[in-house]
N, C-alpha and C positions, 0 to 999 in steps of 0.2 A: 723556771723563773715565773713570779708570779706576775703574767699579763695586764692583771690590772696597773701595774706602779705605769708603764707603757702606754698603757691606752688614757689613763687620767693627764703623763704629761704632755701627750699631744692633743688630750680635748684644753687643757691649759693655754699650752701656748694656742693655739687658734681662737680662742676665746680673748685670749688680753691681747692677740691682735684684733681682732674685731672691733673690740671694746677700744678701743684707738683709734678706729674710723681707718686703719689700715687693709688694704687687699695686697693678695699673695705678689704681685707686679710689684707696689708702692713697698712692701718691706724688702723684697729682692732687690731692689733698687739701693733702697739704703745702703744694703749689705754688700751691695756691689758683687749680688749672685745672679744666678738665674732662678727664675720664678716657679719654672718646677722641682728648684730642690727644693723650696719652700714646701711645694706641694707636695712633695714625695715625702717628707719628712711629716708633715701632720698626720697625712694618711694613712702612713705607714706605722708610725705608733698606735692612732686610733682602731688602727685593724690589724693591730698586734705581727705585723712585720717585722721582727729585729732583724738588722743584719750584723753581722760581725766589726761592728766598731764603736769608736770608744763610748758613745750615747748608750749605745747595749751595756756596753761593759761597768758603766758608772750603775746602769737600772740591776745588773747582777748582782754588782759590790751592795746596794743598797740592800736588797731582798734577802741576801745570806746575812747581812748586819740587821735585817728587822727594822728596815729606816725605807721612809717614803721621799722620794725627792717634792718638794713642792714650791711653787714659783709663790711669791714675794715682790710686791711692789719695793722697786729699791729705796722708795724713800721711808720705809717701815724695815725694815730689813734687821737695822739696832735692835728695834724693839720688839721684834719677833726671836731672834735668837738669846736676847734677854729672858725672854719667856722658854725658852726649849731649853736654853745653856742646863748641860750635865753640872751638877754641885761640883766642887774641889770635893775630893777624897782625902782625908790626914790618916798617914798609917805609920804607926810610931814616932809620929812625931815631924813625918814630910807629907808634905801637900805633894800629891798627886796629880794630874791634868786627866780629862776626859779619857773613855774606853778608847775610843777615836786617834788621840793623840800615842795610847799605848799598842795599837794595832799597826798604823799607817806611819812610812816612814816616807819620809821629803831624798828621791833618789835621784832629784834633779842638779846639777852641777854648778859648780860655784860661778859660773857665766852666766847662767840661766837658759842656758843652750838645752833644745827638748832631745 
């Protein structure tokens, strides 16, 4: 896997916590964790630590698809995927959806139960 997608989204997140005048305690807090999973998580990206879950597993799926995760202020978030959005494909005459949409399939249950 390519280490950098890893290492860029943990200089990310710790950057746009910074940039928010947050410390690792103050967003733990939020989150109603502990503050060294905070820690352990920047770290451990920045210094190319995966360990086997799902945060790996998304930075795998991206790297084999040739896709870079990248954080987005949510209030730009329309306007950014505006600008990335895959075109509609027409093949004989049916509109198609993204590569995305013909790879990935929704295996979650009519509950919403995971």
């Amino acid at each position: 896997m390519n280490a950098e997608i890893l290492k860029q989204l943990g200089d990310d997140l710790r950057n746009a916590r910074r940039a928010r005048g947050l410390t690792q305690p103050e967003l733990a807090s939020r989150l109603g964790r502990d503050r060294a999973r905070i820690s352990e998580l920047e770290r451990g990206l920045r210094n190319n630590r995966a360990s086997r879950d799902r945060l790996t597993l998304v930075a795998e799926i991206c790297d084999a698809l040739g896709l870079v995760p990248l954080l987005v202020p949510a209030a730009r978030a329309a306007e950014v995927r505006a600008l990335i959005a895959p075109q509609q494909v027409t093949r004989g005459g049916n509109t198609t959806g993204s590569a995305f949409e013909d790879v990935f399939v929704d295996l979650s249950d009519e509950n919403g139960d995971d």
